[in-house]
PDB file of N, CA, C and O in Angstrom:
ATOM      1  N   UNK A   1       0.850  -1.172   0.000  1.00  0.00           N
ATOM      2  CA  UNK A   1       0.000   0.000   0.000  1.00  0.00           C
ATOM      3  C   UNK A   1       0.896   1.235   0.000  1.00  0.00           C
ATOM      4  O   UNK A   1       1.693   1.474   0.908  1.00  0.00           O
ATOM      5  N   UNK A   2       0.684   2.151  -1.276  1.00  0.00           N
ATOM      6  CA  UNK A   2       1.379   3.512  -1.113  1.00  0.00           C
ATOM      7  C   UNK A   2       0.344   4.509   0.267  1.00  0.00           C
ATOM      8  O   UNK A   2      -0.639   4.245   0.960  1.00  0.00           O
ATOM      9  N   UNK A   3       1.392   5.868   0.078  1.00  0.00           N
ATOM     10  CA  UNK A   3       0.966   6.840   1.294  1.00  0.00           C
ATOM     11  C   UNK A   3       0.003   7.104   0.774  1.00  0.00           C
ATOM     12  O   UNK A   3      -0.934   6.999   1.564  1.00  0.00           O
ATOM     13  N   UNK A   4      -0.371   7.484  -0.427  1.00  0.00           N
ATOM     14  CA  UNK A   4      -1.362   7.972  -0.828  1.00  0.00           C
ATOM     15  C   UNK A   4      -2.669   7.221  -0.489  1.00  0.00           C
ATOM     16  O   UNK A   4      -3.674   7.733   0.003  1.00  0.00           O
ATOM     17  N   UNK A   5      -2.505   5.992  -0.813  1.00  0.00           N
ATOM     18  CA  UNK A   5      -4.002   5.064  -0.386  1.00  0.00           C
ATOM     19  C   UNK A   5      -3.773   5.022   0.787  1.00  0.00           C
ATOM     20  O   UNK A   5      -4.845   5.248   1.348  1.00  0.00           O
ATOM     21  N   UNK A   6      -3.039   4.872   1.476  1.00  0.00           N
ATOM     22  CA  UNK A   6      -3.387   4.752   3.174  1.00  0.00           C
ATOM     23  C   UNK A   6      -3.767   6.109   3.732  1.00  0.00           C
ATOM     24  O   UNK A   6      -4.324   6.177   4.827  1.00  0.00           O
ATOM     25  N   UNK A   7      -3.469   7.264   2.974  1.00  0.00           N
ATOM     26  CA  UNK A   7      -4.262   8.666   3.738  1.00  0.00           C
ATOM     27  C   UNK A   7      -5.806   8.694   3.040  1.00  0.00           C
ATOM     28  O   UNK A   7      -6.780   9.003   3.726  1.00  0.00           O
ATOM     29  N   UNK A   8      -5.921   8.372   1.732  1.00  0.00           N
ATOM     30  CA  UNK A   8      -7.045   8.129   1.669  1.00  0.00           C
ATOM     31  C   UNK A   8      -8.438   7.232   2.540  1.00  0.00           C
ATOM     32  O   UNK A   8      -9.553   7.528   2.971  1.00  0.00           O
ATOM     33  N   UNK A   9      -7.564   6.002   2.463  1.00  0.00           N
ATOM     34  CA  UNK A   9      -8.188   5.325   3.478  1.00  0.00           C
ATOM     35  C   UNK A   9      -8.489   5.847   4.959  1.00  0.00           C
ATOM     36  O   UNK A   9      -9.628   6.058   5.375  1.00  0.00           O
ATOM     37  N   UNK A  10      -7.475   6.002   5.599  1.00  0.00           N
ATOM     38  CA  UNK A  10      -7.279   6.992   6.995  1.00  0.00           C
ATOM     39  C   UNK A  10      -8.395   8.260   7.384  1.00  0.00           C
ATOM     40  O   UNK A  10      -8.860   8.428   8.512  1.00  0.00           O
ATOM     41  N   UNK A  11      -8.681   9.034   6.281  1.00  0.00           N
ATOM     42  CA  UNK A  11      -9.165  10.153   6.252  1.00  0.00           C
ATOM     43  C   UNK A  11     -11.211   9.598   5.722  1.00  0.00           C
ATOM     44  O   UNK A  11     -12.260  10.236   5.632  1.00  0.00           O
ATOM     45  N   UNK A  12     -10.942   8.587   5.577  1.00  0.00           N
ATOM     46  CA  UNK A  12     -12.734   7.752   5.511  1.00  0.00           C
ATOM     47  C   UNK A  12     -12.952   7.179   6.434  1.00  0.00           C
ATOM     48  O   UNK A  12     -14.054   6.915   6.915  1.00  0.00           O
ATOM     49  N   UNK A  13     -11.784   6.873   6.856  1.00  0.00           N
ATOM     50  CA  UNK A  13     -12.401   5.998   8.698  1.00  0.00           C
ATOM     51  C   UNK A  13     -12.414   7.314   9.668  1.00  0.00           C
ATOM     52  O   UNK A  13     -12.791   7.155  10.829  1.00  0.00           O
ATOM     53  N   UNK A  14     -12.086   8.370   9.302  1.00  0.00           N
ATOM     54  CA  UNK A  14     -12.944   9.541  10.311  1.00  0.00           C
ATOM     55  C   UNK A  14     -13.062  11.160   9.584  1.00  0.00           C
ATOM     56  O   UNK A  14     -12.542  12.270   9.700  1.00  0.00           O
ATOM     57  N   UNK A  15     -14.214  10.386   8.694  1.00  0.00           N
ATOM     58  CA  UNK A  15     -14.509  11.548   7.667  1.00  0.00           C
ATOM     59  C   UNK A  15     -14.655  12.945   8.614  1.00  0.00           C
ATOM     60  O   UNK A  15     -13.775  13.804   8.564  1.00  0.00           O
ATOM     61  N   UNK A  16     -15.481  13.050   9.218  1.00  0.00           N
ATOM     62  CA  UNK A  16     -15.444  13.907   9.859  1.00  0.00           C
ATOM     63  C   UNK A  16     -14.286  15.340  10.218  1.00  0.00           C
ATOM     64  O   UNK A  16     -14.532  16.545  10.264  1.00  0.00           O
ATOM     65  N   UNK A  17     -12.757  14.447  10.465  1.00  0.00           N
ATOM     66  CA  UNK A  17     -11.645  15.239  10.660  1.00  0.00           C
ATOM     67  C   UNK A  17     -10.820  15.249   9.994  1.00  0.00           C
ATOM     68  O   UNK A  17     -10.802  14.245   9.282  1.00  0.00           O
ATOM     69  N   UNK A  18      -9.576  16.323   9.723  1.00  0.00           N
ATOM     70  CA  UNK A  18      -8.545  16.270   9.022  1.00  0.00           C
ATOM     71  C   UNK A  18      -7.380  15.421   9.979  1.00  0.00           C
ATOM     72  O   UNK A  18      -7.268  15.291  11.198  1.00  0.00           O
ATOM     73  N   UNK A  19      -6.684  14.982   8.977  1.00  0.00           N
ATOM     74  CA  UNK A  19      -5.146  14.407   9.585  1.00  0.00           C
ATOM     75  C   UNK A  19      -4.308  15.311   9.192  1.00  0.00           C
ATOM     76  O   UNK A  19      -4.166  15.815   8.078  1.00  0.00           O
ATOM     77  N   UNK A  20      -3.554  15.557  10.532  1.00  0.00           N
ATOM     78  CA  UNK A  20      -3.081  16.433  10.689  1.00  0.00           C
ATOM     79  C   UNK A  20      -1.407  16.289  10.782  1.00  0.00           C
ATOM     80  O   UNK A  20      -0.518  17.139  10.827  1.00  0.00           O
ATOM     81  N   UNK A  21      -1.394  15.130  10.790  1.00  0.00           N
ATOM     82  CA  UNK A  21       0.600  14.276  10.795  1.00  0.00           C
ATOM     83  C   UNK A  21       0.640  12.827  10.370  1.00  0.00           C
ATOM     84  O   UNK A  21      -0.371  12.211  10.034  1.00  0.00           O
ATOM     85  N   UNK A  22       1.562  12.438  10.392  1.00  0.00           N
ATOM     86  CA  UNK A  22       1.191  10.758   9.600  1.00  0.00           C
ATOM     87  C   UNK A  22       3.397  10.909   9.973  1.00  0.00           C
ATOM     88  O   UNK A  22       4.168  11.753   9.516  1.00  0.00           O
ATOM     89  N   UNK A  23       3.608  10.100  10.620  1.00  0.00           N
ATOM     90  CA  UNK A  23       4.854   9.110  11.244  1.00  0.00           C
ATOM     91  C   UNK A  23       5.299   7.882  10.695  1.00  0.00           C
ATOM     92  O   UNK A  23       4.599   6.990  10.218  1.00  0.00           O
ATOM     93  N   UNK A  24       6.193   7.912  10.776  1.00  0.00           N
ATOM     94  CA  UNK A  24       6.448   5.762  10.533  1.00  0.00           C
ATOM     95  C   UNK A  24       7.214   5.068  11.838  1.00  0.00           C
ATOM     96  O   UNK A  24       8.275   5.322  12.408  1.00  0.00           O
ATOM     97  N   UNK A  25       6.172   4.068  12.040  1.00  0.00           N
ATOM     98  CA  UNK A  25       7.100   3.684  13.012  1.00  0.00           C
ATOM     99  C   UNK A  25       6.910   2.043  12.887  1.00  0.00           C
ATOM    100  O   UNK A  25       5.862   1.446  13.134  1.00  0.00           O
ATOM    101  N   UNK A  26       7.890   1.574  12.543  1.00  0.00           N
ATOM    102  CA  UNK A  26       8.791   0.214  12.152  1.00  0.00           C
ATOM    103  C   UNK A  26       7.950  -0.104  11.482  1.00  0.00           C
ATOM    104  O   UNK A  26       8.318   0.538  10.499  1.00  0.00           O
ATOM    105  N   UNK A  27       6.586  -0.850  10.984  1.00  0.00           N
ATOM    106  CA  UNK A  27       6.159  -1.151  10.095  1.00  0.00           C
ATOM    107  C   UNK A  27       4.704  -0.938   9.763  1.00  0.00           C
ATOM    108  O   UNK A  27       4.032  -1.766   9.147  1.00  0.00           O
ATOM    109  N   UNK A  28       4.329   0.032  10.134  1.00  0.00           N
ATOM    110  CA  UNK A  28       3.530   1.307  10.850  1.00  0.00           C
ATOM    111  C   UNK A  28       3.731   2.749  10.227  1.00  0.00           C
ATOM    112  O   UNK A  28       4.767   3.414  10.246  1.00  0.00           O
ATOM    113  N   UNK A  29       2.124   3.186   9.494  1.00  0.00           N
ATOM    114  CA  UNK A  29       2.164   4.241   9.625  1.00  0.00           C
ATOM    115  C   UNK A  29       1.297   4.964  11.126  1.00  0.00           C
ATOM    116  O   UNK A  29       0.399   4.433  11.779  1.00  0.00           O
ATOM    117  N   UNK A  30       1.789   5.996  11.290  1.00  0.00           N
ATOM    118  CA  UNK A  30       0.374   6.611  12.185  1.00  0.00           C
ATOM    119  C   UNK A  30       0.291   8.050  12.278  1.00  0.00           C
ATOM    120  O   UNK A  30       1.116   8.926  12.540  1.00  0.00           O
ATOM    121  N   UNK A  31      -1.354   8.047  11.890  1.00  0.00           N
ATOM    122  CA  UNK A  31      -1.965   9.224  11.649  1.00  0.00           C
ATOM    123  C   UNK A  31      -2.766   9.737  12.535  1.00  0.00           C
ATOM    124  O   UNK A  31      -3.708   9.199  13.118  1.00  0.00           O
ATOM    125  N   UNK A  32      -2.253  11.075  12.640  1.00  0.00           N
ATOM    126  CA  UNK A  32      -3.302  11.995  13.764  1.00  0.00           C
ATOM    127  C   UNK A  32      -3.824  13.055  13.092  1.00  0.00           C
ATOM    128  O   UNK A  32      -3.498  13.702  12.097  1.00  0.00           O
ATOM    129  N   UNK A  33      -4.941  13.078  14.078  1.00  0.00           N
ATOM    130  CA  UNK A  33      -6.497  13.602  13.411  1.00  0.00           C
ATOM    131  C   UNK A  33      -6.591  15.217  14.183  1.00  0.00           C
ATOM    132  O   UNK A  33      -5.766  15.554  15.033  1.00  0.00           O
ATOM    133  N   UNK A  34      -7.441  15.892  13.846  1.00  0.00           N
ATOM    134  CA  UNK A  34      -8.053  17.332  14.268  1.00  0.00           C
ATOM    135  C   UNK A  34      -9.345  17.910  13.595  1.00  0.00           C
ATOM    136  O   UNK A  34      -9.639  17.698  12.418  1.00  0.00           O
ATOM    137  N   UNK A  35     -10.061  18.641  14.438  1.00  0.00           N
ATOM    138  CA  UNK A  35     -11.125  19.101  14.191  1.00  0.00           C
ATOM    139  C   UNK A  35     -10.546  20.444  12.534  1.00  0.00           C
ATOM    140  O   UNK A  35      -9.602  21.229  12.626  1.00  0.00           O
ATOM    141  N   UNK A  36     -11.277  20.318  11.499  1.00  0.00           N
ATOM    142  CA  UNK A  36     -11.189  21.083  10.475  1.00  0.00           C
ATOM    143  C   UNK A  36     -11.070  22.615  11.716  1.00  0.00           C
ATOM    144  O   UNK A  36     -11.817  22.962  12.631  1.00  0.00           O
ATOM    145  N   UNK A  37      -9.750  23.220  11.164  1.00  0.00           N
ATOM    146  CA  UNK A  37      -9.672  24.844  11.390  1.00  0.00           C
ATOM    147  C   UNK A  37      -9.047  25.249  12.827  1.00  0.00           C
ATOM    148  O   UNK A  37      -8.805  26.386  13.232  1.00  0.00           O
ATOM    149  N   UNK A  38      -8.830  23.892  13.556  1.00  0.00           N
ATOM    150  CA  UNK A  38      -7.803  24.234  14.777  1.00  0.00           C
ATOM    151  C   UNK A  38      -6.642  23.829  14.501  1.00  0.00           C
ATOM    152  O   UNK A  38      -6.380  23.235  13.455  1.00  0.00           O
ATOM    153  N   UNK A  39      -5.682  24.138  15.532  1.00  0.00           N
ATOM    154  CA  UNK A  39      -4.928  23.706  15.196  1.00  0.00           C
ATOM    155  C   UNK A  39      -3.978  22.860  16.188  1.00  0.00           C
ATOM    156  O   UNK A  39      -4.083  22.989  17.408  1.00  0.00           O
ATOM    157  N   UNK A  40      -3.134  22.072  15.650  1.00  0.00           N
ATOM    158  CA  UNK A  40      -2.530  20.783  16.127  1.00  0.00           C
ATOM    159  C   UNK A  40      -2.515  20.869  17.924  1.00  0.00           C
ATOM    160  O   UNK A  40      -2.303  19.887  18.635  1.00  0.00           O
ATOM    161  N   UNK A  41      -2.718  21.911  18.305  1.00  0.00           N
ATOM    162  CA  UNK A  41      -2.074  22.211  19.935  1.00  0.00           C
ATOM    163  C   UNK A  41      -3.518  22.032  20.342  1.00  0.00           C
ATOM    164  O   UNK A  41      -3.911  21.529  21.395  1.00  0.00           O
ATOM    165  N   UNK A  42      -4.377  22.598  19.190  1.00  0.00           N
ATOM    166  CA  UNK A  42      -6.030  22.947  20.310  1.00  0.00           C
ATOM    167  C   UNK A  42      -6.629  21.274  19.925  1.00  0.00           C
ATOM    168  O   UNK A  42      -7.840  21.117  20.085  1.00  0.00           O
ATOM    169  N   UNK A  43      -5.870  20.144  19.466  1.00  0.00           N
ATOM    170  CA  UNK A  43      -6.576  19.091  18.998  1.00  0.00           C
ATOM    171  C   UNK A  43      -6.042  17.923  20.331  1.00  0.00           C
ATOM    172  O   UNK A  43      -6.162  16.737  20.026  1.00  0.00           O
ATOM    173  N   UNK A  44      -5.462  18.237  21.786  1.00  0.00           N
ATOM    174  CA  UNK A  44      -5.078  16.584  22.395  1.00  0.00           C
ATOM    175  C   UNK A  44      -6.194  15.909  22.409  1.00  0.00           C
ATOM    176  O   UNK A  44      -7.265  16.373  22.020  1.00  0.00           O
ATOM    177  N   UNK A  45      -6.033  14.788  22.847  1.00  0.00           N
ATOM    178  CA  UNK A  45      -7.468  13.790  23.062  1.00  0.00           C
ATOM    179  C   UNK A  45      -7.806  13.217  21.509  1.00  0.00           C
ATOM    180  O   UNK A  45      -8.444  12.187  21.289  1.00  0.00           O
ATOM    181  N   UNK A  46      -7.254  14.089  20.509  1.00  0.00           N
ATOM    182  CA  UNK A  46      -7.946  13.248  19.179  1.00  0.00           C
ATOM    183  C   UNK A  46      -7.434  11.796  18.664  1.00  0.00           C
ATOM    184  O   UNK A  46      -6.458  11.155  19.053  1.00  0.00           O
ATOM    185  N   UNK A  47      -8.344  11.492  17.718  1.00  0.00           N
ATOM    186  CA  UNK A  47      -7.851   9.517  17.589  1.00  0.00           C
ATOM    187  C   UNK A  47      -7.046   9.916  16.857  1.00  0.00           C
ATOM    188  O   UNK A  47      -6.896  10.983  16.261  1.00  0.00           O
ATOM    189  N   UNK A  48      -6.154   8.415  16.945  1.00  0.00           N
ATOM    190  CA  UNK A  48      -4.309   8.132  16.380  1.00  0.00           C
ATOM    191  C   UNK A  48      -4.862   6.969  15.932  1.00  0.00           C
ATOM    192  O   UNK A  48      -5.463   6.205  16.688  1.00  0.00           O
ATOM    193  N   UNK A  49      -4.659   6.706  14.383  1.00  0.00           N
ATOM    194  CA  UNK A  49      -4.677   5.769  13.694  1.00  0.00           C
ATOM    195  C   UNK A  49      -3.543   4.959  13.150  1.00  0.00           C
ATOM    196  O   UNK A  49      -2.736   5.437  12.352  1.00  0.00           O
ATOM    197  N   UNK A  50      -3.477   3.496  13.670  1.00  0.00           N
ATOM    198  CA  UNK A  50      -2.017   2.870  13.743  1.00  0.00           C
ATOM    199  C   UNK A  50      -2.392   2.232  12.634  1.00  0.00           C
ATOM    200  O   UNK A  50      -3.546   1.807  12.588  1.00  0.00           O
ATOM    201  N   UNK A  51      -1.610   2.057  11.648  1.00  0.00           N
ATOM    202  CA  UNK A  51      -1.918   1.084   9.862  1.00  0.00           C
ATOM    203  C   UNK A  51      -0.450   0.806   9.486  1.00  0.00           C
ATOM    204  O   UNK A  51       0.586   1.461   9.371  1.00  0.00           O
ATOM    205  N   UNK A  52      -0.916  -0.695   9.326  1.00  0.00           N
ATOM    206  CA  UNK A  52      -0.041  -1.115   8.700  1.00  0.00           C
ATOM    207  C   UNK A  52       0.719  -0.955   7.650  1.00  0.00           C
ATOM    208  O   UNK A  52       0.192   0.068   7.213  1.00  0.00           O
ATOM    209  N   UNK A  53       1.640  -1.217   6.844  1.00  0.00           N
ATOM    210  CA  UNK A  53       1.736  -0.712   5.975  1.00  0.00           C
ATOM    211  C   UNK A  53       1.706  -1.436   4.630  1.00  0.00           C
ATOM    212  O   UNK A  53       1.296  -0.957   3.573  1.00  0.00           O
ATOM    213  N   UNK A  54       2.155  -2.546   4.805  1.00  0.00           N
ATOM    214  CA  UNK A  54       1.900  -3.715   3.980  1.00  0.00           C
ATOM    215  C   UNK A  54       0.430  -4.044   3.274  1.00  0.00           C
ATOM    216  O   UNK A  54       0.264  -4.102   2.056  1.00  0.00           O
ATOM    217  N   UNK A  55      -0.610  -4.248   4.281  1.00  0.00           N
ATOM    218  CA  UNK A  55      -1.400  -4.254   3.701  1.00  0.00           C
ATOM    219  C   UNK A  55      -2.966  -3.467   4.319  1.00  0.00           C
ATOM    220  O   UNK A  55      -4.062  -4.023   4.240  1.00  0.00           O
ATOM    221  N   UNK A  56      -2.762  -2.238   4.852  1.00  0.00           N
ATOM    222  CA  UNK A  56      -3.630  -1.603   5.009  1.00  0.00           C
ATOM    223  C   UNK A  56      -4.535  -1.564   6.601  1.00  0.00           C
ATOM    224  O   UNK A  56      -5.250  -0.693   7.096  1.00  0.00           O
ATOM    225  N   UNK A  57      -4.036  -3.187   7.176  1.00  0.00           N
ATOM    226  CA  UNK A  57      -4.950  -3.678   8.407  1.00  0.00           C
ATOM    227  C   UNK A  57      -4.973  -2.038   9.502  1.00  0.00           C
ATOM    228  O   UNK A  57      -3.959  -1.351   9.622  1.00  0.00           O
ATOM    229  N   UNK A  58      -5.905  -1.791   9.973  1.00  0.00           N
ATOM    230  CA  UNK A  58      -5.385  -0.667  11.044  1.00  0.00           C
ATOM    231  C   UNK A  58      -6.428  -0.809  12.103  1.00  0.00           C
ATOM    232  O   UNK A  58      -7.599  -1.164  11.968  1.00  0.00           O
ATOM    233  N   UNK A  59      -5.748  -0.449  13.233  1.00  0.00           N
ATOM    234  CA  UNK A  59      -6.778  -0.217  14.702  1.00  0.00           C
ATOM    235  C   UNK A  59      -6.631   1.080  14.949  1.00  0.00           C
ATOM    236  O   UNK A  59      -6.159   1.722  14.011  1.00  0.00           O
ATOM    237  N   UNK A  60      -6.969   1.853  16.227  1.00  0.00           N
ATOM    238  CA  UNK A  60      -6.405   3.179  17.284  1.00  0.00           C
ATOM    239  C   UNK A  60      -5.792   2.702  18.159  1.00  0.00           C
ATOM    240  O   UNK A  60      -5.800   1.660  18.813  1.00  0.00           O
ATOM    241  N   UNK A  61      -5.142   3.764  18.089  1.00  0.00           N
ATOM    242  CA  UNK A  61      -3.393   3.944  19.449  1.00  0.00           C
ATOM    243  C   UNK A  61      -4.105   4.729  20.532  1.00  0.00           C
ATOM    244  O   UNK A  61      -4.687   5.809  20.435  1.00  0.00           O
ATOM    245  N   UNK A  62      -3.934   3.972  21.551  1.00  0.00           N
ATOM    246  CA  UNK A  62      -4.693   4.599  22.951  1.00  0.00           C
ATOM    247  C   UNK A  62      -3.366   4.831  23.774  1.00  0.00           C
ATOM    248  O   UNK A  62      -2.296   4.272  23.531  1.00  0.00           O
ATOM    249  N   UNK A  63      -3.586   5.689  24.728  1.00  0.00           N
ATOM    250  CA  UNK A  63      -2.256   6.307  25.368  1.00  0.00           C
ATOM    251  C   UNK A  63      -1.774   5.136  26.249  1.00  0.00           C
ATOM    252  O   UNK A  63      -0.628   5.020  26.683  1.00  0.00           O
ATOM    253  N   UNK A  64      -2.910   4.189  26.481  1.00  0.00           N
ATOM    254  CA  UNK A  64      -2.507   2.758  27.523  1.00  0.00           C
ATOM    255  C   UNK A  64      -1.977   1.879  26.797  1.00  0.00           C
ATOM    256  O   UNK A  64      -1.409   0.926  27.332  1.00  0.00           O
ATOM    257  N   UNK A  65      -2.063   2.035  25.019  1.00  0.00           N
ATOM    258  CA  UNK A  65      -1.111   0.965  24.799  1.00  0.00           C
ATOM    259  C   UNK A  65       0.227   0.553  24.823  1.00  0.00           C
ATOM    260  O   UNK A  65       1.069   1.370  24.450  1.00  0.00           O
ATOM    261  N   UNK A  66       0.681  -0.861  25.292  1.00  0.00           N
ATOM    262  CA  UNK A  66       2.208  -0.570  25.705  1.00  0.00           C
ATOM    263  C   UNK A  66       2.895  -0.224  24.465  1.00  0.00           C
ATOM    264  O   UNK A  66       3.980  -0.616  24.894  1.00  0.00           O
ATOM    265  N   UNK A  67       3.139   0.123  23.454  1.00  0.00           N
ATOM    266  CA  UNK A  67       3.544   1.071  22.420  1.00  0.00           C
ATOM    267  C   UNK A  67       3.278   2.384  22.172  1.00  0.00           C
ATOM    268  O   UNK A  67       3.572   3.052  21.181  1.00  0.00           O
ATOM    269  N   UNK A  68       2.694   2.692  23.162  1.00  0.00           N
ATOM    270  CA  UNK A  68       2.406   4.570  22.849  1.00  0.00           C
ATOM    271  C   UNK A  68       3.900   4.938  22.529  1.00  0.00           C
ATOM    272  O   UNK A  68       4.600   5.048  21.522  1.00  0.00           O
ATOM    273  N   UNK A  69       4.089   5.123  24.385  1.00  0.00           N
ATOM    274  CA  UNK A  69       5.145   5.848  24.375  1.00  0.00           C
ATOM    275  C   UNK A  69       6.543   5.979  23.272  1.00  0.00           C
ATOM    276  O   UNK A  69       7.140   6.957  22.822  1.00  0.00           O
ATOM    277  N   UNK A  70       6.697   4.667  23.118  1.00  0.00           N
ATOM    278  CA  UNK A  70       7.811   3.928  21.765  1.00  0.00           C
ATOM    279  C   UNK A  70       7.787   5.387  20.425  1.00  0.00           C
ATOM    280  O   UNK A  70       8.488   6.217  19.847  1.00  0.00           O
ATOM    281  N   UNK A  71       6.417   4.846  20.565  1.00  0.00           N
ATOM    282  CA  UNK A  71       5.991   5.439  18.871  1.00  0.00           C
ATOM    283  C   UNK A  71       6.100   7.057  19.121  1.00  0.00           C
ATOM    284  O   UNK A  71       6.668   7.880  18.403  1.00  0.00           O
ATOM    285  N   UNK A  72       5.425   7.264  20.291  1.00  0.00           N
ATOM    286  CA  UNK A  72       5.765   8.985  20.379  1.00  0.00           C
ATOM    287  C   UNK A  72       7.556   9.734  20.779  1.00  0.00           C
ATOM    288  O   UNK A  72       8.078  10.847  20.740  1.00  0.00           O
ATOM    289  N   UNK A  73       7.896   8.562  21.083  1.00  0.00           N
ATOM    290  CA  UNK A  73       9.656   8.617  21.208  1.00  0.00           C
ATOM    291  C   UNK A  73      10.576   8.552  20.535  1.00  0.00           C
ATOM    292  O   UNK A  73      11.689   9.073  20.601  1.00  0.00           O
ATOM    293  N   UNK A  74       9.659   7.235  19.172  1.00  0.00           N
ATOM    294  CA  UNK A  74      10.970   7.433  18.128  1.00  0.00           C
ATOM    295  C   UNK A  74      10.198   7.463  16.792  1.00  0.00           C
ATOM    296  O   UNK A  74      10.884   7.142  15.822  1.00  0.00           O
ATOM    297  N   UNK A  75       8.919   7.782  16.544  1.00  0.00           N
ATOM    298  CA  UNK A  75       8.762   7.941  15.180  1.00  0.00           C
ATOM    299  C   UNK A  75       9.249   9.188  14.589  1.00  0.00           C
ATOM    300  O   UNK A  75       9.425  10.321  15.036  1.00  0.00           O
ATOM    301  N   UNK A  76       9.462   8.467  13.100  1.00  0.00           N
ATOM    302  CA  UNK A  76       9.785   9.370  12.033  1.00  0.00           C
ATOM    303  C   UNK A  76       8.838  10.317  11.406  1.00  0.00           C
ATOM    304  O   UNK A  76       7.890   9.682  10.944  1.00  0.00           O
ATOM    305  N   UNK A  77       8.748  11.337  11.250  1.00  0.00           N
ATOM    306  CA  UNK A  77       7.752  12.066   9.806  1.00  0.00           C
ATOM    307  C   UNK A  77       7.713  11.804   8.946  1.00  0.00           C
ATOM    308  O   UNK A  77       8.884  11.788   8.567  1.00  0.00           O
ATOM    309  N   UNK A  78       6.751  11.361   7.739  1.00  0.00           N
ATOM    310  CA  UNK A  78       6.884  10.806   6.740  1.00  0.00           C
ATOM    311  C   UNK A  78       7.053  12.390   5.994  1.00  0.00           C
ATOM    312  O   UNK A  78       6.785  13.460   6.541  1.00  0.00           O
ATOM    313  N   UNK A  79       7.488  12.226   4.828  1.00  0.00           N
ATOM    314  CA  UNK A  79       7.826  13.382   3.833  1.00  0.00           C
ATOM    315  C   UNK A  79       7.162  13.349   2.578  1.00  0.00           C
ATOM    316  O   UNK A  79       7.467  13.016   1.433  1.00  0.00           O
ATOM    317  N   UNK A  80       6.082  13.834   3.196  1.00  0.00           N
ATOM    318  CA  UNK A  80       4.850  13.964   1.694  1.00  0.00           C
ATOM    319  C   UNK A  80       4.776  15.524   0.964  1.00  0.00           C
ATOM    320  O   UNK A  80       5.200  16.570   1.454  1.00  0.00           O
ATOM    321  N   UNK A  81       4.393  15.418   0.210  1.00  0.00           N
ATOM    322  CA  UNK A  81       4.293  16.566  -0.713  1.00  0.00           C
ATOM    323  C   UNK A  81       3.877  17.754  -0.391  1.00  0.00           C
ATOM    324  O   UNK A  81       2.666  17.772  -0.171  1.00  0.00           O
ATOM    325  N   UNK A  82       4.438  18.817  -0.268  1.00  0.00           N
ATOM    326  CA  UNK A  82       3.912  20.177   0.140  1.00  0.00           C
ATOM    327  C   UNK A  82       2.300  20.162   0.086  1.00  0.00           C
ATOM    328  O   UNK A  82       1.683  19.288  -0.524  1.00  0.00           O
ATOM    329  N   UNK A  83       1.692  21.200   0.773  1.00  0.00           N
ATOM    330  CA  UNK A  83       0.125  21.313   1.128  1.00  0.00           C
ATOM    331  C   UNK A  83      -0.527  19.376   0.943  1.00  0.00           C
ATOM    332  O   UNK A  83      -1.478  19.094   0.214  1.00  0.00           O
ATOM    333  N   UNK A  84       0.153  18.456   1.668  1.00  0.00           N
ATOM    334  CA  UNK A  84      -0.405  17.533   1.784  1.00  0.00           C
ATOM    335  C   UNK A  84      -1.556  17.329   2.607  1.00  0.00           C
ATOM    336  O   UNK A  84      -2.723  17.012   2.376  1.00  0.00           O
ATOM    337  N   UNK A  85      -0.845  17.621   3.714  1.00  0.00           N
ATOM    338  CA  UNK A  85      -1.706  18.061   5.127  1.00  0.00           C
ATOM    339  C   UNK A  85      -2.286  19.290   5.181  1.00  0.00           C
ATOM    340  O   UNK A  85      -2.053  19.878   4.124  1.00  0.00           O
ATOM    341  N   UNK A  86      -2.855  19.865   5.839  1.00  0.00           N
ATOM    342  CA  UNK A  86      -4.527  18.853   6.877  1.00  0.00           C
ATOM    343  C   UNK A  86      -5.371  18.110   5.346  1.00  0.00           C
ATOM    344  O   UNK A  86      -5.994  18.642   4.427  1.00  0.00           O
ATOM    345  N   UNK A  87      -5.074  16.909   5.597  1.00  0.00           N
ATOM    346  CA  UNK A  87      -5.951  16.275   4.471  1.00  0.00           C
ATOM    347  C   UNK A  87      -7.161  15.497   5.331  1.00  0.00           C
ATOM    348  O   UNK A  87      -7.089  14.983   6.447  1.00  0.00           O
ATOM    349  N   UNK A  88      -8.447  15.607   4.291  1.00  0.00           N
ATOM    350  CA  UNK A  88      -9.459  14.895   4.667  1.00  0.00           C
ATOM    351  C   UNK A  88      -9.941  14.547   3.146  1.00  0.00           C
ATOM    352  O   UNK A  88      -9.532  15.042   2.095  1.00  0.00           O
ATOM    353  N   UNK A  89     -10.810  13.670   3.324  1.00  0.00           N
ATOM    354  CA  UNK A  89     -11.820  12.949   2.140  1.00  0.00           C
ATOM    355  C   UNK A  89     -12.202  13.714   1.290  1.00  0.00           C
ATOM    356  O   UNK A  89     -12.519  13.288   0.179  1.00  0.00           O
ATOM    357  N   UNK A  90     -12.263  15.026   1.603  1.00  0.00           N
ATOM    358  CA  UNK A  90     -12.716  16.104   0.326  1.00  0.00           C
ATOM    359  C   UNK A  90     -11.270  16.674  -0.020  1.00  0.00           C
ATOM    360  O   UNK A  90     -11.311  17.780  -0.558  1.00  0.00           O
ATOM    361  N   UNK A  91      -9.991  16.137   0.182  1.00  0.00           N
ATOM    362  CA  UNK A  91      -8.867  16.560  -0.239  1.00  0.00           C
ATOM    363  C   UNK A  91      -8.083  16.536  -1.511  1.00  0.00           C
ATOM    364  O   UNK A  91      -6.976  17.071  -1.564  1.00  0.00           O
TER     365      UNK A  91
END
């Protein structure tokens, strides 16, 4: 699965919000979400979408999982294309 279909995908499992960052972490993307028009600081509490990368499988990253911390310690930024982000379904 390219970035492109997995933000697509990502951004239909919570039409509602924009994603607002997207990380890699070991075989893992993960994407965080925000209300359209705030911004990243006024969004804690929003869902973190953990996806695979291989083939798309994904759950949510809850702050109790024993991988939070990992992923918020050593993920990477992925390097997508200028005005990629805040992407949503009408993007």
């Amino acid at each position: 699965m390219d970035i492109q279909e997995a933000l697509r995908k990502a951004a239909e499992m919570q039409s509602h919000l924009q994603i607002i960052s997207v990380v890699e972490y070991g075989p893992y993307w993960i994407f965080s979400y925000c209300e359209p028009g705030l911004t990243p600081e006024e969004c804690p509490g929003m869902p973190m979408l953990k996806m695979r990368r291989t083939d798309g499988f994904s759950t949510y990253l809850h702050v109790q999982d024993k991988d939070f911390l990992d992923i918020v310690k050593h993920a990477t930024k992925v390097d997508l294309p200028e005005h990629t982000l805040p992407y949503s379904p009408t993007s």
